[in-house]
C-alpha positions as CSV (number, residue, x, y, z in Angstrom):
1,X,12.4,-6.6,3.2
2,X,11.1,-5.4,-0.2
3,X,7.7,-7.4,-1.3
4,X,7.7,-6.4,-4.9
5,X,5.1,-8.6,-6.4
6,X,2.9,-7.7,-9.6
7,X,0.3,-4.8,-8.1
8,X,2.3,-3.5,-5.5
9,X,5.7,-2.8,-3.7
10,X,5.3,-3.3,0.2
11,X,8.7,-2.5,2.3
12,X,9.2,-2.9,5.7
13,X,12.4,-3.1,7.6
14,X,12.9,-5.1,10.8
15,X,16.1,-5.5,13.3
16,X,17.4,-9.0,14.0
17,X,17.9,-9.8,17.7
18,X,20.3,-11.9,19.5
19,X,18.1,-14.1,20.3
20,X,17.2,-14.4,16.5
21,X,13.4,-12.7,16.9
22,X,12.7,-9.6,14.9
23,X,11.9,-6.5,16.0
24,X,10.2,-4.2,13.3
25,X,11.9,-0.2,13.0
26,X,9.5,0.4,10.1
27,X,6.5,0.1,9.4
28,X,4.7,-1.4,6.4
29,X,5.2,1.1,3.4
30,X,5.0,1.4,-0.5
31,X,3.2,2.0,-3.4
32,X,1.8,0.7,-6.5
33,X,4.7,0.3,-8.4
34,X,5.0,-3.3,-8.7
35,X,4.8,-5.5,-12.1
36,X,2.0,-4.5,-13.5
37,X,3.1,-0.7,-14.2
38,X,5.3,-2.3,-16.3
39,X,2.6,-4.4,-18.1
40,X,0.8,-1.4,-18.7
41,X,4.1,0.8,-20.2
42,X,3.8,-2.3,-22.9
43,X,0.4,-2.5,-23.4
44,X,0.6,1.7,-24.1
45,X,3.6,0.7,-26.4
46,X,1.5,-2.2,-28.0
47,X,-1.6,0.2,-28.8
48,X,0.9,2.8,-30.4
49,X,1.8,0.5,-32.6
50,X,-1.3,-0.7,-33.8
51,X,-2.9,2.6,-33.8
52,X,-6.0,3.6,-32.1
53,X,-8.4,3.0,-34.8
54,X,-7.5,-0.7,-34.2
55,X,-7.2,-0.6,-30.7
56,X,-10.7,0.7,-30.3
57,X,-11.8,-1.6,-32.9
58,X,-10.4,-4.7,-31.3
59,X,-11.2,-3.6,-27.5
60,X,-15.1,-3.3,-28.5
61,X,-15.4,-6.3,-30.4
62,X,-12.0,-9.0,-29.4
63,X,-10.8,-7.3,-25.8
64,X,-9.2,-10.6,-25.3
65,X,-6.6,-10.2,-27.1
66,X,-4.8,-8.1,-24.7
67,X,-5.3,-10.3,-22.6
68,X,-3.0,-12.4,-24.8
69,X,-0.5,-9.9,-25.3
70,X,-0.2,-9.1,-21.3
71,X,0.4,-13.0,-20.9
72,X,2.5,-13.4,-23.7
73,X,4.8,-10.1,-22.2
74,X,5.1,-11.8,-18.7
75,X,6.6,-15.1,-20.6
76,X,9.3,-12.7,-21.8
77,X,10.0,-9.8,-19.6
78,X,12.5,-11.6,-17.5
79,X,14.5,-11.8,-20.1
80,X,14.8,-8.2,-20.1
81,X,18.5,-6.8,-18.8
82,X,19.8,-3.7,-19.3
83,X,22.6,-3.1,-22.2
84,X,21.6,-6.5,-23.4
85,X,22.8,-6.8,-27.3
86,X,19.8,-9.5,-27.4
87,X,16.5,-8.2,-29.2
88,X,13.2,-8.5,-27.6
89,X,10.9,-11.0,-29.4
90,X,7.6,-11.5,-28.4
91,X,4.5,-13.1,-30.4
92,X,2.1,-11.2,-31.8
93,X,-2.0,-12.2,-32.0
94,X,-3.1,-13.1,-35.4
95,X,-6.1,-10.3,-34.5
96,X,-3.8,-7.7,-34.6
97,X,-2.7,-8.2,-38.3
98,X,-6.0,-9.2,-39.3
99,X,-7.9,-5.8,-37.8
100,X,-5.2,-3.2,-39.0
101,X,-5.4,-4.8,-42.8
102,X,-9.2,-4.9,-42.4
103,X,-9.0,-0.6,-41.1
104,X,-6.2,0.1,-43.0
105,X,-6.6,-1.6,-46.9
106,X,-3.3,-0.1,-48.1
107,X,-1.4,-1.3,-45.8
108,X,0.5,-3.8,-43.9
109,X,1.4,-4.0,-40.7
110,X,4.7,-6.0,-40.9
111,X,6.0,-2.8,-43.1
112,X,5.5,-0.6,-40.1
113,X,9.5,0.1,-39.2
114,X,8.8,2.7,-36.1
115,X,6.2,3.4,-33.3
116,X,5.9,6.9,-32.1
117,X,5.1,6.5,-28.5
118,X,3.0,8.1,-26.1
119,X,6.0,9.7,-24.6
120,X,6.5,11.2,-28.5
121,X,9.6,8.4,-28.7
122,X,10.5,6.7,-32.0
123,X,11.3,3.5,-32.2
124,X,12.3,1.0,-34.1
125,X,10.5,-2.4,-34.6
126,X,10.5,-5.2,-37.0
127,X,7.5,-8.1,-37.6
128,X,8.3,-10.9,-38.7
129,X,6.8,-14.6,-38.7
130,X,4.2,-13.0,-36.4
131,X,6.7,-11.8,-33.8
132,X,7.4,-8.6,-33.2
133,X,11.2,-7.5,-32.2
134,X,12.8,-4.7,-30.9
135,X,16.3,-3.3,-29.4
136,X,16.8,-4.2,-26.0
137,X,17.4,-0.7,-24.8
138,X,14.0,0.3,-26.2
139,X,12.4,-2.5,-24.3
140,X,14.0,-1.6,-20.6
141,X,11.4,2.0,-21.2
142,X,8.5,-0.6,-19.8
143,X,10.7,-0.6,-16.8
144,X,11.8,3.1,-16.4
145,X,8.7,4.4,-14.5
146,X,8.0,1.6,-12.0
147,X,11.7,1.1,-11.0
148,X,12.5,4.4,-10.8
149,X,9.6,5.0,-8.4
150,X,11.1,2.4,-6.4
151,X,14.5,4.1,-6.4
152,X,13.3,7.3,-5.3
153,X,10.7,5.5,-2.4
154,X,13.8,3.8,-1.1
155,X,16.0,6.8,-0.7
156,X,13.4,8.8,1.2
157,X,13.1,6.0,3.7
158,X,16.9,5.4,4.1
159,X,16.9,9.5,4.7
160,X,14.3,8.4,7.4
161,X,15.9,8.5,11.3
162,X,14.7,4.7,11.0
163,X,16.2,4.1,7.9
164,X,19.7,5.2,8.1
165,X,21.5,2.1,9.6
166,X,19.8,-0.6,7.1
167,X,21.9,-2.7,6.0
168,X,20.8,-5.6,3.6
169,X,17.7,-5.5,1.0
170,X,15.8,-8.8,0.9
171,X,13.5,-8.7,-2.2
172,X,10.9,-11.1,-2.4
173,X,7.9,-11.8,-4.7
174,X,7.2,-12.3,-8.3
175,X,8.9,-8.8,-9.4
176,X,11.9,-9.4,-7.0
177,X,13.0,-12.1,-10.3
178,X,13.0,-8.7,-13.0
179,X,16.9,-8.8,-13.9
180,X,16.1,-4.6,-14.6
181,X,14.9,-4.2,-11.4
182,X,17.6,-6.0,-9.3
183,X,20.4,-4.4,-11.2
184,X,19.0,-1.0,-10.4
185,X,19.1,-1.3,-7.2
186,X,22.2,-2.7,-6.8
187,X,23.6,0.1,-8.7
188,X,21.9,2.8,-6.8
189,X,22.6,1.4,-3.6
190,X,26.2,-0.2,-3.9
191,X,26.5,0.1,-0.4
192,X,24.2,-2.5,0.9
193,X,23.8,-6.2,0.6
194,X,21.1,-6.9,-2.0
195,X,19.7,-10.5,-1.4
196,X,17.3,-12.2,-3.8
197,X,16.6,-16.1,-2.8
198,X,15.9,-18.9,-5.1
199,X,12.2,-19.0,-6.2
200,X,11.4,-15.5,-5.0
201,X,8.1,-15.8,-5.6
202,X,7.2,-18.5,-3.3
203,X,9.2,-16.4,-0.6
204,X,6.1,-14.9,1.4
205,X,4.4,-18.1,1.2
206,X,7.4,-20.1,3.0
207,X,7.4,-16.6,5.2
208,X,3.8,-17.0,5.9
209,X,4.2,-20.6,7.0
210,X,7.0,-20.0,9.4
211,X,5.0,-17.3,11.2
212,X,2.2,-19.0,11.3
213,X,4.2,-22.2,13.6
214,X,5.8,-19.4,15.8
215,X,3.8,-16.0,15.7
216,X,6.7,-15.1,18.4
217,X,9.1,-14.7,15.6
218,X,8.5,-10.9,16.3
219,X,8.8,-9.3,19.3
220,X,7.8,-5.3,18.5
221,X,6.0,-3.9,15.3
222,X,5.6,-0.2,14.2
223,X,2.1,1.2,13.8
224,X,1.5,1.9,9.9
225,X,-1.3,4.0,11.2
226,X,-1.9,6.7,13.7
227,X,-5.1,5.5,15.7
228,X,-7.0,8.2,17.5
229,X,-11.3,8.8,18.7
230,X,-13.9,11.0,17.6
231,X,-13.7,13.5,20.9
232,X,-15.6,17.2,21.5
233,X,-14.1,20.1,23.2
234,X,-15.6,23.7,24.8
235,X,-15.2,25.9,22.1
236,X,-12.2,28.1,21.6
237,X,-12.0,30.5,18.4
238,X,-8.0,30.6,18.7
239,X,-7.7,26.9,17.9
240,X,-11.2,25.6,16.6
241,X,-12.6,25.5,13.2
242,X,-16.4,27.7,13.8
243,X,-17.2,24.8,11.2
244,X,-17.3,22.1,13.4
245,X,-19.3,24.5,16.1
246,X,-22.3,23.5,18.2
247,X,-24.3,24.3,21.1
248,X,-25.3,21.6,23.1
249,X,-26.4,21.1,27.3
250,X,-25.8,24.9,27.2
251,X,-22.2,24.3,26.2
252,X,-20.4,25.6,23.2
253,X,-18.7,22.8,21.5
254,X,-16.5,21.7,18.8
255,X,-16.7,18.7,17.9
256,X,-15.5,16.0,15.2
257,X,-12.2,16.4,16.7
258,X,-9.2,13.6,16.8
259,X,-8.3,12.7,19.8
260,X,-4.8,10.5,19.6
261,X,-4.4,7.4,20.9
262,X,-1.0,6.2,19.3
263,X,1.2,7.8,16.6
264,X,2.7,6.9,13.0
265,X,5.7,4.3,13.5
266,X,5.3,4.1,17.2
267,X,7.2,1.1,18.5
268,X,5.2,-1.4,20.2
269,X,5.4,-4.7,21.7
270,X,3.6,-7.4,20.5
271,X,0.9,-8.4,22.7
272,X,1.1,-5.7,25.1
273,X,-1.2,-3.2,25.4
274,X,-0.3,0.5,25.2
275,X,-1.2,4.1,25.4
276,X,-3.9,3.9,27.9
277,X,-6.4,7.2,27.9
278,X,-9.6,8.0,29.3
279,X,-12.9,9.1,28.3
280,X,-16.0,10.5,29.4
281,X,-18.6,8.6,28.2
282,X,-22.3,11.2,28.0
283,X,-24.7,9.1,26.7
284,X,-25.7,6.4,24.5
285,X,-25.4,6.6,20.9
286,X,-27.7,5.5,18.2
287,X,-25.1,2.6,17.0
288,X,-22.3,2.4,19.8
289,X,-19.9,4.6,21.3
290,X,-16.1,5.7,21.2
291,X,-15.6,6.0,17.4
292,X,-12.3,4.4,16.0
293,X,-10.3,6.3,13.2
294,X,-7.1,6.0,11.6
295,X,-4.9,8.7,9.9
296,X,-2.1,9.1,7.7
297,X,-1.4,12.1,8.7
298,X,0.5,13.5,11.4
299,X,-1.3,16.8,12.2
300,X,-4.4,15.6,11.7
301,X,-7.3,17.8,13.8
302,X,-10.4,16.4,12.4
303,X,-12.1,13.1,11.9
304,X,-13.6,14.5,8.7
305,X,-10.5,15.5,7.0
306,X,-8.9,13.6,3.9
307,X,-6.8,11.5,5.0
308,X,-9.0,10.2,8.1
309,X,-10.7,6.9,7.9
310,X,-13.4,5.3,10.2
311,X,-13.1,1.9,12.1
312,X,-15.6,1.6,13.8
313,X,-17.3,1.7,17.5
314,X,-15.3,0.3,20.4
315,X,-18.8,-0.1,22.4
316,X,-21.0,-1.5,20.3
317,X,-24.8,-1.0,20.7
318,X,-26.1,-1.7,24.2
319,X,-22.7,-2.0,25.6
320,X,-24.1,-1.8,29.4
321,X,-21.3,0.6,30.5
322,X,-22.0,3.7,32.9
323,X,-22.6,7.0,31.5
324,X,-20.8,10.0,32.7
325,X,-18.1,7.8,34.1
326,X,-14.7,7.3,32.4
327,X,-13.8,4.4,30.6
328,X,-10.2,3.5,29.5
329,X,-9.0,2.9,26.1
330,X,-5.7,0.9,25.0
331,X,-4.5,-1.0,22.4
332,X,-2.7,-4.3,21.7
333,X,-0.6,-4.9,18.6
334,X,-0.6,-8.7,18.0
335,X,0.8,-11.3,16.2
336,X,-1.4,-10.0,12.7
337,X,-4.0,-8.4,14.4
338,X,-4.7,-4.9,16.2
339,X,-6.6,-5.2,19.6
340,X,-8.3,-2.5,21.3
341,X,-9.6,-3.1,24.8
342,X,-11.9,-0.8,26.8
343,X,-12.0,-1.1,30.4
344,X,-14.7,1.2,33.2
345,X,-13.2,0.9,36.3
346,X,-16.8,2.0,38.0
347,X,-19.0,-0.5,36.2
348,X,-15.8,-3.1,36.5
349,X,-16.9,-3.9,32.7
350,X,-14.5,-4.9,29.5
351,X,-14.8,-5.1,26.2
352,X,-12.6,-5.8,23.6
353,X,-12.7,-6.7,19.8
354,X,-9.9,-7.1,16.5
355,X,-9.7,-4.5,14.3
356,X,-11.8,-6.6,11.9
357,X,-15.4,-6.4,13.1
358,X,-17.9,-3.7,12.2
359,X,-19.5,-1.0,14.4
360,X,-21.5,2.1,13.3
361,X,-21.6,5.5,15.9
362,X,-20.6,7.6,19.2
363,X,-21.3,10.5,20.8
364,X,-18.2,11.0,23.8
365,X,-15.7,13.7,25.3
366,X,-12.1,13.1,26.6
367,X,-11.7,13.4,29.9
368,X,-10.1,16.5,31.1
369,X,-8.0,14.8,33.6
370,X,-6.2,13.3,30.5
């Protein structure tokens, strides 16, 4: 399934079941490739042609005239196909000819005959009646950069062990209706089954709908993240970093390392909790305990490092639970939500919270028995 909507391109791929349900074999993925890269190739190729003194001009003292020009190009850019003997027209705001004449006295800007891109391309244009035309092959360059990003992000994932035995593209969303962007990846992938359905746009909203009547629809999703806590360890110079060293309780520590709770694109069955681990807890913290990260990154050994993010605290503040007992940690991926639950078999206490709420802090070791 291929969510190509103006911002963004989202992909995920899911398995059908014989008992119709879905089970997901990849998880959520993309980048910002969607409609809008190709709004801004345009806008570039609209500001070469009217020359920077103008744009600069008209973006200090009438900005909303781009504005203009961006709607205008999203009336017209369906239209767009590639070898297309048809010229693309679009309107162009009165402004435009009115601030070039006013920066540029000795000339007019319906004589200008070719723009000199950013990309140091020529090409040829016309103006007439207030319109500006070009070749159609000229116009499918607004395209190149955001498809072809595409192209390239699909091929990686059908390299992927997960990818290899897809079968049918569905794309959805505003974009998914882009003639250029359909027929490119029909021809790179002649192969597969390339589905687009009526009114793509609405799509995730009729998707969204269905779901939310039977959230059972799916039966196991993929982790788009790999979810691990804030842990310390004794020392040791063949495997720590001496920058994340500290002497504490008479110990030697290093600390701020990531202590995995559930890898990237782990199956997992929805509403089932999984990957159970314990941890010590030592005392309380300032703000809670058992701090919640996620990474993109598979080798991640740090909480601090780049691609790291913090959640938040499992316990919050005044949790109530035992110190120096253990307390065990799983998670629950749900319908829409992730659930982490926290369980101390001593104290007999639980708590549990969505992904969603906030928590600040933590100061806790993994249990060796783990």
């Amino acid at each position: 399934m291929f969510f190509v909507s103006g911002g963004t391109v989202d992909i995920t791929a899911h398995e059908v079941l014989q008992n119709g349900c879905l089970r997901e074999i990849l998880a959520a993925n993309g980048g910002n490739w969607g409609g809008t890269r190709v709004d801004e190739d345009y806008l570039d190729f609209i500001k070469c042609f009217i020359g920077d003194s103008v744009t600069a001009s008209l973006e200090e003292r009438k900005s909303y005239v781009f504005y203009e020009v961006s709607r205008d190009f999203e009336n017209v850019k369906r239209s767009i196909k590639p070898h297309s003997d048809n010229m693309f027209t679009t309107r162009i705001p009165f402004e435009f000819f009115e601030e070039y004449q006013k920066l540029n006295p000795e000339r007019n800007l319906t004589s200008k005959k070719v723009v000199l891109t950013k990309q140091k391309k020529e090409v040829g244009v016309s103006v007439t009646g207030g319109k500006l035309r070009l070749a159609s092959r000229d116009a499918e360059d607004f395209f190149t950069e955001s498809v072809e990003a595409i192209v390239r992000h699909l091929k990686k994932i059908l390299e992927q062990e997960n990818g290899q035995n897809l079968s049918t593209f569905i794309l959805v969303g505003g974009y998914a209706e882009s003639p250029m962007l359909v027929i490119a990846i029909k021809a790179a992938f002649p192969e597969k089954r390339i589905i687009v359905p009526k009114e793509a746009a609405w799509t995730v909203l009729s998707g969204a709908v269905i779901f939310g009547h039977d959230p059972t629809l799916i039966k196991m999703r993929c982790t788009k993240y790999i979810y691990g806590i804030a842990v310390f360890e004794t020392f040791d110079p063949s495997k720590h970093d001496t920058k994340y060293k500290y002497k504490k309780d008479g110990e030697i520590r290093c600390g701020s390392l990531f202590s995995k709770l559930i890898d990237f694109a782990e199956p997992a069955s929805v509403g089932e909790y999984h990957c159970e681990k314990r941890y010590l807890l030592h005392n309380n913290g300032k703000d809670g305990n058992l701090k919640l990260y996620t990474s993109t990154e598979e080798n991640t050994k740090y909480v601090d490092e780049k691609e790291c993010s913090f959640v938040g605290y499992i316990l919050p503040k005044g949790h109530g639970f035992l110190l120096k007992e253990t307390v065990n940690v799983m998670l629950s991926f749900g319908e829409t939500q992730v659930r982490i639950k926290a369980h101390q078999p001593k104290s007999d206490k639980t708590h549990s919270y969505h992904l969603g709420h906030t928590f600040v802090g933590s100061n806790i070791s993994e249990s060796p028995n783990i």
